[in-house]
C-alpha positions, -999 to 999 in steps of 0.1 A, spaced: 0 0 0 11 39 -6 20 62 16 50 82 35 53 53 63 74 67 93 108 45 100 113 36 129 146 17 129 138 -16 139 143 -7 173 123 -26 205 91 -3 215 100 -10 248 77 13 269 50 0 243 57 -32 253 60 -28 288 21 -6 289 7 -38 265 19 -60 292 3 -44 319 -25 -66 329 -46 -38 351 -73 -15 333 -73 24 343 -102 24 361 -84 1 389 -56 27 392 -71 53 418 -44 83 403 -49 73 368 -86 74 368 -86 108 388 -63 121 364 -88 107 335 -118 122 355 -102 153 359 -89 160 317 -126 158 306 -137 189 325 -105 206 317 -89 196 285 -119 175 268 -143 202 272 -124 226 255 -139 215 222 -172 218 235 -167 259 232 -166 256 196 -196 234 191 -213 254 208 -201 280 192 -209 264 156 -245 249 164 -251 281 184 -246 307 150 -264 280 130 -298 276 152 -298 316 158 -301 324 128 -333 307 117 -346 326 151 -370 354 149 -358 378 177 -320 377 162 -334 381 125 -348 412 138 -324 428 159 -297 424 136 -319 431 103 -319 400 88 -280 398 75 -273 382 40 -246 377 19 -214 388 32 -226 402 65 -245 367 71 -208 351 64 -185 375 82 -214 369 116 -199 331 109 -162 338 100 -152 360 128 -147 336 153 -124 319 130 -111 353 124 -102 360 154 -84 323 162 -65 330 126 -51 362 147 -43 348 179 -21 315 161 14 331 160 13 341 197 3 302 206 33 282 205 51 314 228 23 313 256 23 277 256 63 267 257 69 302 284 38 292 306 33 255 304 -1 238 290 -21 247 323 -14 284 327 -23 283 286 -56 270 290 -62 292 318 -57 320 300 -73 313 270 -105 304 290 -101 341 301 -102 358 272 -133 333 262 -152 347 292 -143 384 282 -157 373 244 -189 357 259 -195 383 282 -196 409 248 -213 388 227 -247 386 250 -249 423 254 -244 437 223 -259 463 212 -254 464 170 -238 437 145 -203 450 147 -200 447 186 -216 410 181 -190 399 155 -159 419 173 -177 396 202 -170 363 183 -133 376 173 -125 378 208 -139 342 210 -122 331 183 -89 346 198 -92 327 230 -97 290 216 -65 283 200 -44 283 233 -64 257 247 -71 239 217 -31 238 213 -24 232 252 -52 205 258 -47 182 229 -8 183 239 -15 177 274 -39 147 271 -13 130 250 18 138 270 -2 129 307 -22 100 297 -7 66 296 6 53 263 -26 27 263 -50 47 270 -37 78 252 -50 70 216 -87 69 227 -83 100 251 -68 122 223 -96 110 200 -123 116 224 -106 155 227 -124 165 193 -159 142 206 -168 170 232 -173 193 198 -207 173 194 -216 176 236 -212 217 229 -234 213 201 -261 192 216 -259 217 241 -262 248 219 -291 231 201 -313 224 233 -307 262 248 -314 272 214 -344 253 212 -358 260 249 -354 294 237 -373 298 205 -406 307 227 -391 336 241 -401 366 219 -379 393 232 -342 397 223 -329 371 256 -344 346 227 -306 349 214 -289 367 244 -293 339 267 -277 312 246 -249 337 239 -242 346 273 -239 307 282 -210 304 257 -196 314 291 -200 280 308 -171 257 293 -146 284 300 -155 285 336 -153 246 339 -116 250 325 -107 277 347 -121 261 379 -106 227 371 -73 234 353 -53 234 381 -61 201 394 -42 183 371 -7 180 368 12 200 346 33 182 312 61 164 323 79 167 290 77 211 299 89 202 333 118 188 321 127 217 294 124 240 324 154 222 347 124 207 370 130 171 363 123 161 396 83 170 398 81 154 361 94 120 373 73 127 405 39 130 382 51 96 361 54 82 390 20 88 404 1 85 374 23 58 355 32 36 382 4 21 393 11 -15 375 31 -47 383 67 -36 371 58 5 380 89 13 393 109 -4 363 80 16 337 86 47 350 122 47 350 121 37 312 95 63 309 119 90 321 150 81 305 133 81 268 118 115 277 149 131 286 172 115 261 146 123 234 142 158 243 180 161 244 186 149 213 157 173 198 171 203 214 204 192 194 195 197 163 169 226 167 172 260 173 162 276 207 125 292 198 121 293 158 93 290 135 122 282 109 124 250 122 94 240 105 113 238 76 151 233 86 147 195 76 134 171 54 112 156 80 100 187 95 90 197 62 68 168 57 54 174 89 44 207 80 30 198 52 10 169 66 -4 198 90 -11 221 66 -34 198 42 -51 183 70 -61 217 87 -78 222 54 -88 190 49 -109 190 86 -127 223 70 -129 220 32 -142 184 34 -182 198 36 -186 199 72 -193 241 72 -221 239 53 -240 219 81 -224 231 111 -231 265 97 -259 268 68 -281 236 75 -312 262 75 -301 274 44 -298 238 30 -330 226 41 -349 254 30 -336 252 -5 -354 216 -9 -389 232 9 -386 223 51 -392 260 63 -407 254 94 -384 266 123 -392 238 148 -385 212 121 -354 227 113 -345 228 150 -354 192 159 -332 176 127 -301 201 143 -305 185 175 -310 152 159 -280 155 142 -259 171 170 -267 135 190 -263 111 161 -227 127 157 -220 128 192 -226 86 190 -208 85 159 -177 98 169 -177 80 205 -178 48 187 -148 56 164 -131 73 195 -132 40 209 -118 18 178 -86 36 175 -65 10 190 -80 -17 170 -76 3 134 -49 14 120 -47 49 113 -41 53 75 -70 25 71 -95 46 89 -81 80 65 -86 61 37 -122 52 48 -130 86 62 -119 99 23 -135 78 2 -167 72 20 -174 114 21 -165 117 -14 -191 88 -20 -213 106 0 -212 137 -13 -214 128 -48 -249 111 -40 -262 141 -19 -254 164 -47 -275 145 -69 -306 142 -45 -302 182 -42 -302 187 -79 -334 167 -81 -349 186 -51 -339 216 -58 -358 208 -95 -392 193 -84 -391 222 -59 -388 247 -87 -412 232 -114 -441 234 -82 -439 192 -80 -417 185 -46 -401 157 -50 -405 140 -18 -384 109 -21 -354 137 -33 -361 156 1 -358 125 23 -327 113 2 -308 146 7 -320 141 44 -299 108 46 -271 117 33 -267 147 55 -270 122 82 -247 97 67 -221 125 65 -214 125 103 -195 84 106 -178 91 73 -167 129 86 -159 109 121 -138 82 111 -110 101 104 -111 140 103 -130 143 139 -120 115 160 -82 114 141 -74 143 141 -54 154 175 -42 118 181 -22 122 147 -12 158 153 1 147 186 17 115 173 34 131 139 50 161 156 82 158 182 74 175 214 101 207 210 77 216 178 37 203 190 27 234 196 38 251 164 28 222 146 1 217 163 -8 258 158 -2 252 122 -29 226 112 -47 250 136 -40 282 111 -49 263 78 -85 246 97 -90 281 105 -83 296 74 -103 274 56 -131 276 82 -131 312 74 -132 309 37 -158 282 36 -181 302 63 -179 335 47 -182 318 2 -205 291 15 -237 316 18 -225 330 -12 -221 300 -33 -257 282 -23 -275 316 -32 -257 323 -63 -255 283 -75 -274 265 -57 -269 228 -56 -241 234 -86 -220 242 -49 -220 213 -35 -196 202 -72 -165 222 -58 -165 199 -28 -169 166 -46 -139 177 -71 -117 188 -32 -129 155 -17 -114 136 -47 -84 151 -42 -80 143 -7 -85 109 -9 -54 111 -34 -34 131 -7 -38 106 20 -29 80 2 6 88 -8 16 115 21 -4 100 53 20 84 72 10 54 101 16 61 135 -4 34 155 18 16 179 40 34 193 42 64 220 55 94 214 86 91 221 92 63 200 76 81 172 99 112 179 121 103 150 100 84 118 111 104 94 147 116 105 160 75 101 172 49 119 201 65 137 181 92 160 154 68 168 180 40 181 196 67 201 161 77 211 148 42 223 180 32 239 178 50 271 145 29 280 164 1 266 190 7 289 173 10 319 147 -22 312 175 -47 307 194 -33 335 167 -46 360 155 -81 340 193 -90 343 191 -74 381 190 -106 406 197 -87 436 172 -57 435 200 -31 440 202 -25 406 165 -9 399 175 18 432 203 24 416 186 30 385 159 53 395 189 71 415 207 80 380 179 88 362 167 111 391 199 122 389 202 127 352 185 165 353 219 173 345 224 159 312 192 175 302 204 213 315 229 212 296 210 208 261 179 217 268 170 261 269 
């Protein structure tokens, strides 16, 4: 099969081993399943701002009270109302990767919740159209930090079984904040005056404040601490949270030993703080690229025009009636909320370019169909004949979008980012794909009113002719990544060389104690690699 397959140097996985091995689940391990408890409020929910967000802009404007106040916006206006929070993310991007390596993941999110608030506060007392869409630029400003610091900080706390499902899950709470959106949304359709819209924007307010209350009770990344000369409180939170098994002590000394030799080695052959090194090497260069296409790819693929303009759609093949157009937004909120659960939950069994390929192929199949059911909708409705089994075809396919969307661009998408970049580059790889998604979510928000007024179903062509291309892209530039932990897939495309250096640290320390018979070597073991802050001091800034 195609593709740009990482190399890993046909090295011994040995901290994948040793986590395979371990015979206990999560939920038996009283730290670990705190810590697990604990990342959904703060790190998991973080998603759940910007589907509320997206179902929140969609339902609102179908609702009478907001159609007045603001005039009934068209056109542009309609689509700059539904850009600006990507806007405003597009703006924030280059400061992301500074906040996050000078303040850690924790003090990230924490701010970025903060600036949320500020947006939310804005956005349910405004007073004209340009205060509400400076409103959702200050949103948009805010989600990036903790879109960047959460996804990182699930994957670098969580342990390496577990971590592929919890990364996964990270993009699920999108569909929660747009269940959410939909019910308030709903509740509030009765209410004639303007707190019809004003209450639902006001409560974009309440995922922030879970973040900001709960954000501290987690522990901070232990790959920062290190970079920061405190090794001591990283191999203090491995400890806690990664020991709790059979041969803990022995895991955890492994654990530490491939962290610091692999951050060593990445601080060798990168400069101290430099977007340049995006593009220094070969392999970064793939990266990039990687990051780049899928950004767009999670944007450009057809999702906007549901998350967005599903009025607009359904009203184009005759289903007018608000509540109606309501209940199938909350109906659809929920059936992609199970959808992407279940795919959350097959990531360890599937391998990751199988479940690209899928997602690719199945949306261009998908989309192809619906745009044939809207042509003939869109026709009966026009010649005064409905053509009802047209109407309840384009309503399928609509529906069927969500697994094929879900198999790989939503629950995918932050387990790969996290798996393809090294950690001394996450976040600016990481704020990449999240510059290109938001450029594209821009584009698509502010053209996609444009295009379904001026074309019609002829609209829905461009995406069938960008979906083809995808699946091409994937194919031959998608590399796989299931397996391994980070560390071990630190290197894939810098060769053989690095990645034995990387793994052999763990190595090390894991045949050290099997050939131990007399227990002193493990103590001493843990005693040099407690000791080893050193070594890292002197490479890492």
């Amino acid at each position: 099969m195609g593709g740009a397959g990482g190399d890993f140097g046909g090295s011994d996985p040995v901290i994948s081993r040793l986590a395979k091995e371990d015979p206990i689940p999560w939920y038996k391990k009283p730290n670990l399943r705190f810590l697990y408890f604990m990342l959904f409020p703060t790190c998991m929910g973080i998603e759940l701002t910007s589907g509320f967000d997206s179902q929140m802009i969609n339902a609102l404007q179908i609702l009478e009270s907001w159609i007045q106040y603001f005039d009934n916006p068209q056109g542009a206006l309609k689509g700059i109302i539904s850009a600006a929070y990507s806007l405003g993310a597009i703006l924030s991007l280059p400061l992301v990767p500074i906040i996050n390596d000078r303040f850690g993941r924790r003090w990230s999110i924490a701010l970025g919740s903060i600036v949320m608030i500020v947006g939310a506060i804005i956005q349910g007392f405004s007073q004209h159209v340009g205060m509400y869409i400076v409103a959702r630029m200050i949103l948009g400003f805010g989600i990036p930090t903790c879109i960047v610091s959460g996804s990182s900080l699930i994957g670098e706390l969580a342990y390496p079984k577990e971590r592929p499902v919890l990364t996964s899950l990270f993009n699920v709470s999108y569909f929660v904040g747009q269940i959410v959106a939909a019910a308030i949304v709903f509740g509030t359709n009765s209410i004639a005056s303007n707190w019809g819209w004003r209450i639902p924007s006001l409560l974009q307010i309440c995922p922030s404040l879970l973040q900001l209350a709960f954000v501290f009770f987690i522990p901070e990344s232990p790959r920062w601490l290190i970079t920061k000369d405190r090794s001591q409180e990283a191999h203090d939170i491995l400890k806690k949270y990664h020991g709790e098994m059979e041969r803990g002590e022995e895991f955890v000394a492994a654990e530490f030993a491939q962290m610091q030799a692999v951050i060593r080695l990445e601080y060798e052959t990168v400069s101290k703080s430099s977007w340049m090194d995006l593009l220094r090497t070969s392999g970064m260069r793939k990266r990039l690229l990687i990051s780049s296409m899928l950004g767009l790819f999670t944007q450009w693929s057809g999702n906007t025009l549901i998350s967005y303009f599903l009025g607009d759609l359904l009203k184009m093949i005759g289903f007018t009636e608000s509540t109606f157009i309501q209940k199938i937004n909350v109906s659809i909120a929920c059936w992609s909320l199970f959808c992407g659960v279940t795919v959350s939950l097959l990531v360890t069994r599937i391998r990751r370019r199988i479940m690209y390929m899928a997602c690719t192929i199945s949306l261009l199949l998908c989309y192809i169909a619906w745009t044939v059911s809207m042509e003939r909708a869109m026709t009966g409705k026009a010649n005064g004949t409905p053509n009802n089994g047209a109407n309840i075809a384009t309503l399928f396919f609509i529906y069927m979008y969500s697994p094929c969307y879900n198999m790989g661009y939503n629950a995918l998408t932050y387990t790969y980012m996290v798996e393809v970049w090294p950690y001394a580059e996450r976040s600016r790889g990481i704020a990449v794909f999240q510059l290109f998604g938001r450029l594209a979510g821009f584009f698509t928000t502010f053209v996609n009113p444009i295009g379904l007024k001026n074309v019609g179903w002829k609209y829905l062509i461009s995406y069938c002719c960008w979906l083809a291309f995808e699946v091409c892209f994937v194919y031959f530039m998608f590399p796989e990544t299931m397996g391994r932990t980070l560390e071990e897939l630190t290197f894939m495309f810098e060769g053989e060389d690095l990645q034995r250096q990387a793994n052999a640290a763990a190595e090390k320390v894991v045949n050290h104690t099997e050939h131990d018979t007399t227990g002193l070597g493990r103590r001493s073991t843990n005693e040099n690699k407690l000791g080893g802050s050193a070594e890292v001091k002197e490479h890492v800034p």
